[in-house]
C-alpha positions in Angstrom: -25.7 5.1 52.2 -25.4 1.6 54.1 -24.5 -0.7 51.5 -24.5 -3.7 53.2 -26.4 -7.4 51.6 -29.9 -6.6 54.5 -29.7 -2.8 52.6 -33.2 -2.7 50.9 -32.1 -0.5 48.4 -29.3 -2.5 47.7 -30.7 -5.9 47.1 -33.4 -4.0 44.5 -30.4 -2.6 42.8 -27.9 -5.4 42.9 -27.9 -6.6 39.0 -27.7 -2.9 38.0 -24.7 -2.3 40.0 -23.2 -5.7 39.0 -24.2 -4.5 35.7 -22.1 -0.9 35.9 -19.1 -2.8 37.9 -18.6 -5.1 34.7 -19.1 -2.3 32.3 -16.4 -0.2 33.8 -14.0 -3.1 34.7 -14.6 -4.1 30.3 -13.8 -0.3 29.8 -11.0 0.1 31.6 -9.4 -3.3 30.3 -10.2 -1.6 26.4 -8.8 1.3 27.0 -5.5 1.5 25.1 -1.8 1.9 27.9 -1.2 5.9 27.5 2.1 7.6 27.7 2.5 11.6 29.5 2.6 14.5 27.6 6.0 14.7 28.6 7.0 11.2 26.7 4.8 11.7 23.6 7.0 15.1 23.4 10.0 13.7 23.9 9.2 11.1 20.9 8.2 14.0 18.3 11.2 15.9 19.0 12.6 12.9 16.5 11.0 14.2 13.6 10.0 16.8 11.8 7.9 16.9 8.6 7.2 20.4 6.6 4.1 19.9 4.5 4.1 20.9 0.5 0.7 21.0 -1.5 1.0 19.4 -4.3 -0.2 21.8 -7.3 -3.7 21.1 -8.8 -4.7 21.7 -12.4 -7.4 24.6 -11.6 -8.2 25.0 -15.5 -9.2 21.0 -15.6 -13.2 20.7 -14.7 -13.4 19.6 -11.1 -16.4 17.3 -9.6 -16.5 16.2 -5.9 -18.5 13.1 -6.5 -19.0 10.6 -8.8 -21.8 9.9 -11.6 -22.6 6.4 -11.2 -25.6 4.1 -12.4 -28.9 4.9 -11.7 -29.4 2.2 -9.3 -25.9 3.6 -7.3 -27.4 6.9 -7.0 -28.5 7.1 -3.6 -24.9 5.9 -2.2 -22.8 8.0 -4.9 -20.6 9.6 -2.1 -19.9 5.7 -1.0 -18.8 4.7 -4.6 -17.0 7.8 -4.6 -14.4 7.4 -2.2 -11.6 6.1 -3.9 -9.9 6.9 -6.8 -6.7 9.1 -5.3 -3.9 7.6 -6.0 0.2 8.2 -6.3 3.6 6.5 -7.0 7.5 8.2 -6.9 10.1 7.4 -9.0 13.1 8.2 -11.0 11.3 9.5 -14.5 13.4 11.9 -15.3 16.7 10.0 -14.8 18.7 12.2 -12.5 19.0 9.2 -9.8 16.1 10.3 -7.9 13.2 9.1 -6.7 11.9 12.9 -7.1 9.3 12.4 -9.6 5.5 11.8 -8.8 2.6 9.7 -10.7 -0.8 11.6 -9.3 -4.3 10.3 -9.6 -6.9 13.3 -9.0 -10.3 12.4 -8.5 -11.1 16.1 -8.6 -10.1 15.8 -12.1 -9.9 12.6 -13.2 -6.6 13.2 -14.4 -2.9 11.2 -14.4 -0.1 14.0 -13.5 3.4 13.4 -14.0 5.6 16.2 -12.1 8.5 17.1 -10.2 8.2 16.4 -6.1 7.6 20.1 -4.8 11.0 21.6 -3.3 13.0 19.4 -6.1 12.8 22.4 -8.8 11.0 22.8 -11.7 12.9 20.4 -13.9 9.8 20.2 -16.2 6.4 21.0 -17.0 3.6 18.7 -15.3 1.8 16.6 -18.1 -0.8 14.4 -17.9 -1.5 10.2 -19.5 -4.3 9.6 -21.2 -5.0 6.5 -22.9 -6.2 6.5 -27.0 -9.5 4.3 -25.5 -10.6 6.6 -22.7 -14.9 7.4 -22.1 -14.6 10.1 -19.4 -18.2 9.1 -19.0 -17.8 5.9 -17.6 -14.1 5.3 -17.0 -11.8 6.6 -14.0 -7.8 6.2 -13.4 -7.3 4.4 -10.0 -4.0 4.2 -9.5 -0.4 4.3 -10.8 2.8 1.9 -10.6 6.8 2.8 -11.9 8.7 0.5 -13.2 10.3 -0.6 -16.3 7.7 -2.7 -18.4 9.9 -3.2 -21.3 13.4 -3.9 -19.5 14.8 -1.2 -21.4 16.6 1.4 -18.5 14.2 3.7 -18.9 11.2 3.9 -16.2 7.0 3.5 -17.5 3.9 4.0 -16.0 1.0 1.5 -15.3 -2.4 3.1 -14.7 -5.0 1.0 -13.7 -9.1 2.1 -14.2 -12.6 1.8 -13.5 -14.1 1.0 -16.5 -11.8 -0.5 -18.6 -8.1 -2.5 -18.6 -4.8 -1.5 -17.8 -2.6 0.3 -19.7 1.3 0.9 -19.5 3.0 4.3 -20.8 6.2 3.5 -21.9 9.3 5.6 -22.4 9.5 6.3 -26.3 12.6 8.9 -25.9 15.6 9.0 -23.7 18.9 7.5 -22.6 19.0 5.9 -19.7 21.1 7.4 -17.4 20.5 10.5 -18.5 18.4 13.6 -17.0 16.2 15.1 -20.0 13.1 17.3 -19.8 9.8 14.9 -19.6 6.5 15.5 -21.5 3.3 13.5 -22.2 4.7 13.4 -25.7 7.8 11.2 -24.4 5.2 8.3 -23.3 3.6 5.9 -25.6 0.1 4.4 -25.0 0.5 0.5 -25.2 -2.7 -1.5 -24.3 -2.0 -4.7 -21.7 -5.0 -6.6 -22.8 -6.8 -7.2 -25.7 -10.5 -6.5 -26.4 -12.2 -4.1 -24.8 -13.0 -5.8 -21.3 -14.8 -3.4 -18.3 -12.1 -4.3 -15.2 -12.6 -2.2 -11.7 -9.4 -2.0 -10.6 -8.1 -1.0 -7.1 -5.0 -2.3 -6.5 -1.6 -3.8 -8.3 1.6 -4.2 -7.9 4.3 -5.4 -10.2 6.3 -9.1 -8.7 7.9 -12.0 -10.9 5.7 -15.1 -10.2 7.1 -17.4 -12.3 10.5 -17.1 -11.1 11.5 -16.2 -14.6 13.5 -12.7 -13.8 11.3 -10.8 -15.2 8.3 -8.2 -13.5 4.7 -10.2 -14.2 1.9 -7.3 -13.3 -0.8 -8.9 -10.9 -3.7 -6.6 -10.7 -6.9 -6.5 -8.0 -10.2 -5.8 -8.9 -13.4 -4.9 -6.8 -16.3 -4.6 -8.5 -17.5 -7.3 -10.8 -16.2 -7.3 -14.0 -18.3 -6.1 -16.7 -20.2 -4.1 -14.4 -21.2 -0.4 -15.2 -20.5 1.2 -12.4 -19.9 4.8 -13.7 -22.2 4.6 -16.6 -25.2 6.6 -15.7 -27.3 5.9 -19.2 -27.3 1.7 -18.6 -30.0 0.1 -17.3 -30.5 -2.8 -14.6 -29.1 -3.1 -11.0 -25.3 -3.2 -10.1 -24.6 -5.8 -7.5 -22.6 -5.0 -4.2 -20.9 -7.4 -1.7 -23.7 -10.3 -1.0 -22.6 -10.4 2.7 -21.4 -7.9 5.5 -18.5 -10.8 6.4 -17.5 -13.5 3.7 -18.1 -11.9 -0.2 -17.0 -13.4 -2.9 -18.7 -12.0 -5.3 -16.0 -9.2 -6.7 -14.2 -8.1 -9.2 -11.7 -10.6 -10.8 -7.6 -11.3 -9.5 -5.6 -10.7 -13.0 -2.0 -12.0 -13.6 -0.6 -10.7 -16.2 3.0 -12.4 -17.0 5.5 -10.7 -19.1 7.1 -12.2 -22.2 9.1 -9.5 -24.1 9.8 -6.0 -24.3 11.8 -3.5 -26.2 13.1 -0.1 -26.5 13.6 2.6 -28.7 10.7 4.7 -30.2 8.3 2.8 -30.9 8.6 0.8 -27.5 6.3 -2.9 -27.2 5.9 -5.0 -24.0 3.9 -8.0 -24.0 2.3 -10.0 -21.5 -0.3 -12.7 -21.4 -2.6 -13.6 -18.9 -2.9 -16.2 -16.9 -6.3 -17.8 -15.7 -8.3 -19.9 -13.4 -5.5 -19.6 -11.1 -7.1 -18.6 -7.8 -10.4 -20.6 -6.1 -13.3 -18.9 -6.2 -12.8 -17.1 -2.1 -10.0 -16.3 -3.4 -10.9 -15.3 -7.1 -13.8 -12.8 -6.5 -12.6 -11.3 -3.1 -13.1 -7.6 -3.0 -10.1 -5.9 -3.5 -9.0 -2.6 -2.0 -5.2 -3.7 -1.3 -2.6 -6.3 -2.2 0.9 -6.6 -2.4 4.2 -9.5 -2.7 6.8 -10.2 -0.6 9.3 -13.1 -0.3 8.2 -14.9 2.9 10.1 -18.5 3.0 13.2 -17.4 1.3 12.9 -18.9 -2.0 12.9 -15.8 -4.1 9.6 -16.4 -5.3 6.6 -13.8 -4.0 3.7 -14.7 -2.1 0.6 -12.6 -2.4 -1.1 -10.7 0.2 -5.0 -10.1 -0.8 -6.7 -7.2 1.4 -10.1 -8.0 0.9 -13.5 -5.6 1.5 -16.2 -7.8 3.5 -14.7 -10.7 3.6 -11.6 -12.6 4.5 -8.0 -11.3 3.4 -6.0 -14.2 1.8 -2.4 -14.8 1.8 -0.9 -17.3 -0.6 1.9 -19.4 -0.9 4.0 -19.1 -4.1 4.7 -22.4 -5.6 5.1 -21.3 -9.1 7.6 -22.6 -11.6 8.5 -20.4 -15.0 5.9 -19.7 -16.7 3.7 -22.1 -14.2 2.0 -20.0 -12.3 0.4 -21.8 -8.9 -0.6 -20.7 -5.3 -1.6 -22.8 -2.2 -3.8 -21.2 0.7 -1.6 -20.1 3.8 -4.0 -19.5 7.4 -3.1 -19.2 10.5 -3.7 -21.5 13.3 -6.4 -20.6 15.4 -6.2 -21.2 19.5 -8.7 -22.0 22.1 -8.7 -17.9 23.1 -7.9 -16.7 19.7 -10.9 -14.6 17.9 -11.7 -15.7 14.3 -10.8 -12.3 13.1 -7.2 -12.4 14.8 -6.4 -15.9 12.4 -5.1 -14.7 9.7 -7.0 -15.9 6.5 -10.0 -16.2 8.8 -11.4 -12.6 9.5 -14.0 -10.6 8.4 -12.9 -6.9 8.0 -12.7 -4.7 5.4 -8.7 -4.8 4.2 -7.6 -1.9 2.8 -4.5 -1.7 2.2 -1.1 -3.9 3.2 2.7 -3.1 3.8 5.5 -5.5 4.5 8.6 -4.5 6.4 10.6 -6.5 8.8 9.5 -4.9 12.4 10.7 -7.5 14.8 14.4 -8.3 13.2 13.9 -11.7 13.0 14.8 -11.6 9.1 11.4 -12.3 7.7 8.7 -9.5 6.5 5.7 -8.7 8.7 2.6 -7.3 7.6 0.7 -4.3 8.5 -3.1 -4.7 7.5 -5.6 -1.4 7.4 -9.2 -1.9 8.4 -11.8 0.5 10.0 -11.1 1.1 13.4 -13.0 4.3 14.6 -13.6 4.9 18.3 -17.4 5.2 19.2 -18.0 4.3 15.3 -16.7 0.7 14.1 -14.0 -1.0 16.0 -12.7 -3.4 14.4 -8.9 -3.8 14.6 -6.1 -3.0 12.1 -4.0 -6.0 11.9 -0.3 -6.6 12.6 0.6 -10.1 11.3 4.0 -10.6 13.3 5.9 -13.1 12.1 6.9 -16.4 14.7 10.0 -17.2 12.2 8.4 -20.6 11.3 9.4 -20.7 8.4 8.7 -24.0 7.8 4.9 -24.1 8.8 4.2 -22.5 5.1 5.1 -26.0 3.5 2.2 -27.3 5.6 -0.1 -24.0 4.6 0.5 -22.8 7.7 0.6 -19.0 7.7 3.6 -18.2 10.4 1.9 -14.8 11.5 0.3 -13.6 14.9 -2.0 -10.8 15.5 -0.1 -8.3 17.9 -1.7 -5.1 16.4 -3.4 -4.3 20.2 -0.1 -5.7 22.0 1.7 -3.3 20.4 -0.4 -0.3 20.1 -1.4 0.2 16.6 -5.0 -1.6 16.7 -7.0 1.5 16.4 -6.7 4.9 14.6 -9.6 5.6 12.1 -11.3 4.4 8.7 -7.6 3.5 7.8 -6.3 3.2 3.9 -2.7 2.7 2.5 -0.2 2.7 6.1 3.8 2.7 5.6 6.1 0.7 7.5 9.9 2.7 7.3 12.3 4.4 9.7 11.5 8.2 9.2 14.4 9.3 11.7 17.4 6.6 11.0 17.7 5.0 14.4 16.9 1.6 13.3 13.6 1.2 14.3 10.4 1.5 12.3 7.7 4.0 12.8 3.8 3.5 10.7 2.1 6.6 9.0 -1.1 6.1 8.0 -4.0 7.5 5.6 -7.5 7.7 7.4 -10.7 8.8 6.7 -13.7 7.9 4.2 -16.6 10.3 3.7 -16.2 14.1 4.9 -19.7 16.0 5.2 -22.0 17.8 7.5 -24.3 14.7 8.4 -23.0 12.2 10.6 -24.0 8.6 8.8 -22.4 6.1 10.9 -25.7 5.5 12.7 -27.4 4.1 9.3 -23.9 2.8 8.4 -24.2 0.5 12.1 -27.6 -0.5 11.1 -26.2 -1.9 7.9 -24.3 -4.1 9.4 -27.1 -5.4 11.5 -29.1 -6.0 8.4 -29.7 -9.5 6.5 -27.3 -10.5 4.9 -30.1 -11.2 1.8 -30.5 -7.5 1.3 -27.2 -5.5 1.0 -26.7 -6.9 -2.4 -29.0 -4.7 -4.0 -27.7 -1.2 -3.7 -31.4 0.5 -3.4 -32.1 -1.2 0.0 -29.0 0.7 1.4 -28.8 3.9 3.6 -28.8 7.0 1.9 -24.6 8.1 1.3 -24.6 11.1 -0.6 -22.9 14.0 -0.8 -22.8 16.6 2.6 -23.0 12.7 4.3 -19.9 12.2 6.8 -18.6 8.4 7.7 -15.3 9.1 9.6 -14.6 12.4 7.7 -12.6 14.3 10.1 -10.0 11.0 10.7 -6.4 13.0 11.2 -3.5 11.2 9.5 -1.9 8.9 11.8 1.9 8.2 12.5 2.9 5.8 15.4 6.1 5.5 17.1 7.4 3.2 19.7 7.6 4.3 22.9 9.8 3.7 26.1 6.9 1.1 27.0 7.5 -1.1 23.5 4.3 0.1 22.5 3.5 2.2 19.0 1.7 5.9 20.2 0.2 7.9 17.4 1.8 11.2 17.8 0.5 13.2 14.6 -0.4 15.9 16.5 2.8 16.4 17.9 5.3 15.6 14.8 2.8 18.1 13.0 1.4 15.5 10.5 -2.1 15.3 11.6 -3.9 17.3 8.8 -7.5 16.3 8.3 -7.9 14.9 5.2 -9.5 11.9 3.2 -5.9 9.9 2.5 -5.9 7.5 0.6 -2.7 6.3 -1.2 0.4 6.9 0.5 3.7 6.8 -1.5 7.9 6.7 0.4 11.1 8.2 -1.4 13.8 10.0 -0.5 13.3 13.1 -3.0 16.1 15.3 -2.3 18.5 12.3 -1.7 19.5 13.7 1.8 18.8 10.6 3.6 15.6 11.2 5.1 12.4 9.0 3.7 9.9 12.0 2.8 5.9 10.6 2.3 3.7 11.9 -0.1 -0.5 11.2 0.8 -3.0 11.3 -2.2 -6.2 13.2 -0.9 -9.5 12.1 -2.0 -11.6 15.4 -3.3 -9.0 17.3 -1.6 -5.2 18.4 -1.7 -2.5 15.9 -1.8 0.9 16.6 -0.1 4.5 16.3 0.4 5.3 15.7 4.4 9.1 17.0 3.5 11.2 14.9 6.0 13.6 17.6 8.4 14.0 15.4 11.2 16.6 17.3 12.8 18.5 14.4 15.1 18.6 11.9 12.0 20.7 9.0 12.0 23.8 7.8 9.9 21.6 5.5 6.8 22.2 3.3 3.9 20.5 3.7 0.5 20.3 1.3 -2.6 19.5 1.7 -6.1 19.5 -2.5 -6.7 19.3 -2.8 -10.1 19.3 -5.5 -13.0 20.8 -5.2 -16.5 18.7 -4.1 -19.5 17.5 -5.7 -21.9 17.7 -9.4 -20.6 21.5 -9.7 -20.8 24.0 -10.7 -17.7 25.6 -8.1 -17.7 28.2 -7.5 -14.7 28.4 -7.1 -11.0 28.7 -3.1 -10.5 28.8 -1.0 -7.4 29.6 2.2 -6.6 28.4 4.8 -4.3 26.3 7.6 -5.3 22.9 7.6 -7.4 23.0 5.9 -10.9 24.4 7.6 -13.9 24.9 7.6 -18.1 27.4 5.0 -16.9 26.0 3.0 -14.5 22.0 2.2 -15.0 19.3 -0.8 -15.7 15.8 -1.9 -14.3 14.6 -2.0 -10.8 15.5 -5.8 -9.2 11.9 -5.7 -8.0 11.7 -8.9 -5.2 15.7 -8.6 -4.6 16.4 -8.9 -1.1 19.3 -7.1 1.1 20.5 -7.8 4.8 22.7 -5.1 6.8 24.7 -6.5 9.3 25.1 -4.3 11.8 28.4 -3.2 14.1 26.1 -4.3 17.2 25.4 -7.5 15.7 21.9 -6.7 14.6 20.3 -7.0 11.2 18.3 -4.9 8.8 16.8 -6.7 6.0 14.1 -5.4 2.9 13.0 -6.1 -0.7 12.5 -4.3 -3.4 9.1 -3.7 -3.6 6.9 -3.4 -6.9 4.0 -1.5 -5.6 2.4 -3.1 -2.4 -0.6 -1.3 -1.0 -3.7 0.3 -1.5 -3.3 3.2 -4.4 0.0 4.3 -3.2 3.7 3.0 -4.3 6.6 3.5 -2.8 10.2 4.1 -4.5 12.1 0.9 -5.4 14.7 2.1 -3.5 16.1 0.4 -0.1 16.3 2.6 2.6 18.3 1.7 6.1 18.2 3.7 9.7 21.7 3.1 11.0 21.3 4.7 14.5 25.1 6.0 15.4 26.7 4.0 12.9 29.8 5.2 12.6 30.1 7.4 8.6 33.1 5.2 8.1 32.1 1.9 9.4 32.4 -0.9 6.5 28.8 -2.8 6.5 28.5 -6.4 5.0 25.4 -6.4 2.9 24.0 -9.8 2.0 22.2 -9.8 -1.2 20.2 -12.1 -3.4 18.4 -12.0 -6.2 17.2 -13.8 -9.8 18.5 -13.0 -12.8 17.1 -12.5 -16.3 17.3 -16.7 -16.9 15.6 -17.0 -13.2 18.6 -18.6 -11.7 18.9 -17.6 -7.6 22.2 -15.2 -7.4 23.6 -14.2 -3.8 26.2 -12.3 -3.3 28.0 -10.6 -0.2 29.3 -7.0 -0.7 31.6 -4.5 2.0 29.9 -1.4 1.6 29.9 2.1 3.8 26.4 4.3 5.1 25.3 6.3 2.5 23.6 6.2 -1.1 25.0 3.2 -3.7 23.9 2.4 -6.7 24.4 -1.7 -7.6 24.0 -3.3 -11.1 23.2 -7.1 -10.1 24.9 -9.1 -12.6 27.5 -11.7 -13.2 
């Protein structure tokens, strides 16, 4: 066919053609860089993950969707997908992190038990507070730590429905491996009265600077609301806009005052409010977490917020002062809203920290909905420029390189996991995906949602129709990028043998067996959970630390040694203690001790370092700083080799 400008047909058709030219020049620009078969091969042969079901309580009543308020009926499946939740940790006391806190929406119940393939060292339990309405209350999630200070590890579980409550250790030595049962915890209530909090996220950080753990928790639905009552009356109230709510649940900070052992164990904190402004306040919560940004010891806080903007604050706190100032990034002349960070309008669902560019300072990895042919938004990665300075001027020093470097798109993405699964030094990302699994594809009413006005989506009997046998993004596969020749991160599920269909949600890191390798442990929601067991079979050489402070607020004495911690060598996690590997090569590796960033999943408070081909022998220098049980900054410098040590942090 002539195609030349005098072609008749051609000058009828001209905008239509134009049209088509621009639409596959816009394609081809969006289309993510691909690597070969050959290549994405080559970067599975790294790893190797053999998957473990974690057991499920068959005798316990099961459900596979909520009972909610009358006026949530006709979007139950939507209010009913989350709730799965896990942490690991050292309960038992035999120096690993082989134990597992599981929140099963199937059964609404809290399951303590030994990590498959780690023996059957005792029976699983379950925690139930004394207050508990199975009628209108729900555990979310769980943290580890040591509430009380005492060298023994609790539980936090978090609800719908209701408050907080910590399970502390009423029997053991520290130190020592013993048999658990439920019998072995004690119920202690966080907060008085009998308050109706809809919790989704928390993490344990000291705010004050005071060296002790204060418990911040997130909450998403307003509190006092009713949300799983199905005899109350009236209408709930969802977000009030599709991109700036702030009309959610309440922020909590809960600081800690005292705690003691023994068994009839006590901790006691006291909250803390009108701390946040109201944007900040009544954000909707589905993730948050602390990390140590400027250096000072002192945690800011990372909001992930549902419709609406995530916040990240700058700690300014003084003991038992508790303050924050706003941090946002600085928007360019080509930079979209929604790449400034503090100034988007996704729906944050969960947050990791982890230092991906070596530069010394933690980035952030942000989960939002990013479905092909569904919702693409963008999953954020908040790079660090190393301006560390900018935060004094509420300048948040982060960039948005999520599409730069690959990991921009995946699914309806949950918790996600920064950590080097193979030991060569560099970071990989697994990710839980996946919201509501049916037979009836909803994302078409789910798009015209979005288009709606903003005045209706409040009221929760104007919305679609999610119930159960609906699908939003319920096939997702569970995603787990690596870098590539190219500097780019490629999702290679498929090939590692990870990418198992299922509705993640929480995602919890330890080393279970102690061999080395970080294994990963997904909560499912109304399904199985599982162990991805890590084999990698070309791992490389790795250091491991148990950081540690002394029990029961004394100074206690410096004390290393390698190995896992014993009757002679224990304390408390050093949650927010920081430690930098200098490598042979001149590189460095740095991390904190984490208290439970994320979505509904927590990893171990253990530190965990790819070497590469570090040489077994080579003597590492290991910068380390932390604050003590008065608050004062400690740093200290220590020669240590690869493998696992266990350091007591005192004088």
């Amino acid at each position: 066919m002539n195609m030349n400008s005098s072609n008749p047909w051609f000058r009828l058709n001209l905008t239509k053609i134009a049209a088509a030219l621009i639409v596959a020049v816009l394609f081809i620009q969006a289309r993510e860089p691909g690597i070969s078969a050959s290549e994405r091969s080559t970067l599975a042969s790294r790893f190797h993950f053999v998957r473990y079901t974690l057991p499920h309580d068959a005798s316990a009543p099961s459900k596979t969707v909520r009972v909610v308020h009358p006026s949530l009926k006709r979007i139950s499946a939507w209010i009913s997908s989350v709730g799965a939740g896990v942490a690991a940790g050292d309960l038992d006391g035999d120096g690993l992190a082989n134990d597992i806190c599981l929140v099963d929406p199937r059964t609404d119940q809290v399951r303590i038990e030994p990590a498959p393939t780690t023996g059957d060292r005792y029976k699983a339990f379950d925690l139930k507070p004394v207050r508990y309405d199975a009628s209108t209350m729900a555990p979310m999630g769980c943290l580890i730590g040591d509430v009380n200070e005492d060298g023994l590890l609790d539980i936090v579980v978090y609800y719908w429905g209701r408050t907080p409550v910590a399970f502390l250790r009423a029997s053991g030595i520290p130190g020592h491996q013993s048999p658990l049962t439920a019998e072995d915890f004690h119920a202690v209530e966080l907060v008085p009265g009998e308050e109706r909090w809809y919790s989704n996220a928390g993490f344990f950080a000291d705010v004050d600077g005071d060296g002790h753990p204060d418990l911040i928790i997130g909450n998403y639905f307003q509190d006092g609301a009713h949300i799983l009552d199905a005899t109350a009356s009236g209408t709930e109230v969802m977000h009030n806009t599709k991109s700036r709510s702030f009309n959610g649940g309440s922020k909590h900070v809960l600081l800690w005052k005292e705690g003691h052992g023994g068994n009839y164990p006590f901790a006691r904190f006291e909250e803390i409010k009108n701390i946040f402004p109201p944007e900040v306040e009544h954000g909707w919560t589905l993730g948050a977490g602390a990390a140590d940004l400027d250096g000072d010891l002192l945690p800011e806080i990372y909001f992930a917020h549902d419709f609406g903007p995530d916040r990240l604050l700058h700690n300014v706190s003084t003991p038992g002062h508790v303050a924050f100032t706003l941090l946002e990034g600085h928007r360019g002349f080509n930079t979209p809203a929604s790449s400034v960070l503090g100034r988007d309008s996704f729906k944050g669902m969960g947050v990791d920290f982890a230092d991906l560019n070596g530069d010394g300072i933690p980035d952030i990895f942000v989960s939002n909905i990013a479905d092909d042919y569904a919702l693409q938004e963008s999953h954020f990665l908040w790079l660090s420029t190393g301006d560390r300075d900018a935060i004094k001027h509420g300048k948040a020093p982060y960039v948005q390189a999520s599409e730069s470097l690959g990991v921009s798109r995946s699914g309806w993405g949950w918790d996600a996991r920064m950590a080097d699964f193979d030991n060569s030094g560099a970071l990989q990302i697994v990710q839980a995906v996946g919201f509501i699994k049916g037979k009836i594809n909803r994302w078409p009413e789910l798009q015209s949602l979005g288009t709606s006005n903003d005045s209706l989506i409040s009221d929760p009997r104007l919305w679609p129709s999610f119930r159960p046998g609906d699908d939003v993004s319920g096939h997702n596969e569970t995603v787990f990028f690596v870098e590539g020749a190219d500097h780019r991160f490629h999702n290679i599920a498929a090939e590692a043998g990870i990418a198992s269909p299922m509705l993640g949600r929480g995602i919890a890191l330890a080393d279970v067996d102690g061999d080395g390798r970080l294994d990963f442990i997904i909560a499912g929601q109304w399904g199985d959970s599982y162990l991805f067991k890590n084999e990698s079979p070309a791992a490389g050489n790795f250091l491991a630390l148990h950081l540690l402070l002394p029990v029961n607020g004394g100074p206690g004495n410096f004390q290393e040694r390698a190995g896992h911690p014993g009757p002679d060598l224990y304390g408390r996690p050093a949650i927010g203690a920081t430690a930098t590997v200098h490598l042979p090569d001149g590189r460095t590796l740095s991390a904190q001790v984490d208290g439970g960033s994320g979505h509904s999943g927590k990893r171990s408070t253990d530190l965990h370092f790819g070497l590469g081909t570090t040489r077994p022998e080579a003597m590492l220098q290991v910068d380390l700083a932390w604050r003590d049980a008065t608050g004062r900054v400690v740093k200290k410098t220590v020669p240590i080799h690869p493998g696992w040590h266990t350091i007591v942090l005192g004088q």
